[in-house]
Structures are given as structure tokens and as C-alpha cells.
N, C-alpha and C positions, 0 to 999 in steps of 0.2 A: 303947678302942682308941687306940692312938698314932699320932701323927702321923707321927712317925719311925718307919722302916722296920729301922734301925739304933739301939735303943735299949732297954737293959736288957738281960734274959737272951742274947737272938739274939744280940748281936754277941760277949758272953761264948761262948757255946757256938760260935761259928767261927773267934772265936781258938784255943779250946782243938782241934777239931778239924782246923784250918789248921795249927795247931803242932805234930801228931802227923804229919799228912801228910808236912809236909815234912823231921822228920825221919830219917821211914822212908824217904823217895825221898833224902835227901843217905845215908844208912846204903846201900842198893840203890849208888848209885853208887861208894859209897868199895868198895864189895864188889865190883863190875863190874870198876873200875879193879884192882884188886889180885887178879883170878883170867883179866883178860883175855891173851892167848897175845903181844900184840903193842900200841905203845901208838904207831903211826905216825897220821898224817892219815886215810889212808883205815879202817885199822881202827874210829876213831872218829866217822867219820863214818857207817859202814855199820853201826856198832850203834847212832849215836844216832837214825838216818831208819829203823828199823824202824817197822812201824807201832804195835807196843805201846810202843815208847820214847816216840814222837812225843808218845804218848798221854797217858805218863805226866809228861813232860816238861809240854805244856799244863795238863793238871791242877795240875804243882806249880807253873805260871808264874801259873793262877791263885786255887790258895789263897795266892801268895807277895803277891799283889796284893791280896787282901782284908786278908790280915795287918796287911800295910804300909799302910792306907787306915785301920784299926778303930784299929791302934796310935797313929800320929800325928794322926787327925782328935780323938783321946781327948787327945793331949797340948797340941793345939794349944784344943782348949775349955777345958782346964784352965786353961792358961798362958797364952792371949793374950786381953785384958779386953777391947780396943778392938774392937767388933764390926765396923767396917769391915776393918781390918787382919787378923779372924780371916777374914771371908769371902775377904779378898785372899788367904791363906795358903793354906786350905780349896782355892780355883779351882786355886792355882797347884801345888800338889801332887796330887791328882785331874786335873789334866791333864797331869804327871808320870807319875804311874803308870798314863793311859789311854794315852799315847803309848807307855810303853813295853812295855805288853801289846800293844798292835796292831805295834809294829816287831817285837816274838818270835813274835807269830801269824805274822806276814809271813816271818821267818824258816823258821820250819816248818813252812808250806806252799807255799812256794818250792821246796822242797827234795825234796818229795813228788812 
């Protein structure tokens, strides 16, 4: 059993299924966008605070953050030797993208 929690197949298998997700919700939107009656403030506000958009939106805010976490924590093992400097890298981009998971969560439950 490994150590890492993220390493070998699982993190392969949530790219790929991260990658399917979020193409099918940007695909939903470019389809939303181009059959909607009206493309003002309020129309798009009132269909993105449904509660299935909200829904779907979270979802893809967070396979978009595993993505971006599985992708670069891969690039930054690859390419940075100096283990101090990888860890500095590792902290400072995971708190990147936990920051800006929690300011979208804050967004779309604000809103609700």
C-alpha cells in the first residue's frame, strides 16, 4: 500500500475522468449559451443560481481543481530537483487553488 494517496493509477484515472467532465459541462454551456432567448445580466444570473446549475458548476469548479493540482504537482516533480524549492512550489500552488475553490464555493453560496 502507498503512501501517497495520489499516486500511480488514481491520479491517472481522475485526470481522465476530470477531463471528460469538464468537457461535457464547457460543451452544456456553449449549448446553453447559443439556445438561450436572451443573453442580459439577469437572464444569466437566473440560470447560473438554479439549483442544478449551481450543482453542476461546483462539480466542475471541483474536478477543474483536481485537474489543475494532479497536472502541475506531476510537472513540478518532474522538473524541479531541489526538494526545498519543490516543496515551496507544491505549498504555494495548493494554496492557490484551495483559495480559489473556497472564494467559488463563497461565490455560489452567497448567491443561493
Amino acid at each position: 500500500m502507498s503512501v501517497y494517496v495520489l499516486e500511480g493509477l488514481r491520479p491517472w484515472v481522475i485526470q481522465r475522468v476530470s477531463a471528460v467532465y469538464i468537457a461535457l459541462f464547457i460543451l452544456y454551456c456553449l449549448y446553453s449559451l447559443l439556445t438561450a432567448d436572451s443573453h442580459d445580466y439577469a437572464a444569466w444570473h437566473g440560470w447560473i443560481y438554479q439549483p442544478l446549475h449551481t450543482t453542476l458548476v461546483g462539480i466542475f469548479v471541483i474536478a477543474l481543481l483536481f485537474h489543475a493540482w494532479i497536472g502541475m504537482r506531476d510537472v513540478v516533480l518532474d522538473y524541479v530537483h531541489n526538494i526545498m524549492l519543490r516543496i515551496f512550489v507544491l505549498g504555494l500552488l495548493l494554496g492557490i487553488l484551495i483559495g480559489s475553490g473556497l472564494w467559488t464555493f463563497r461565490l455560489l453560496l452567497l448567491a443561493l
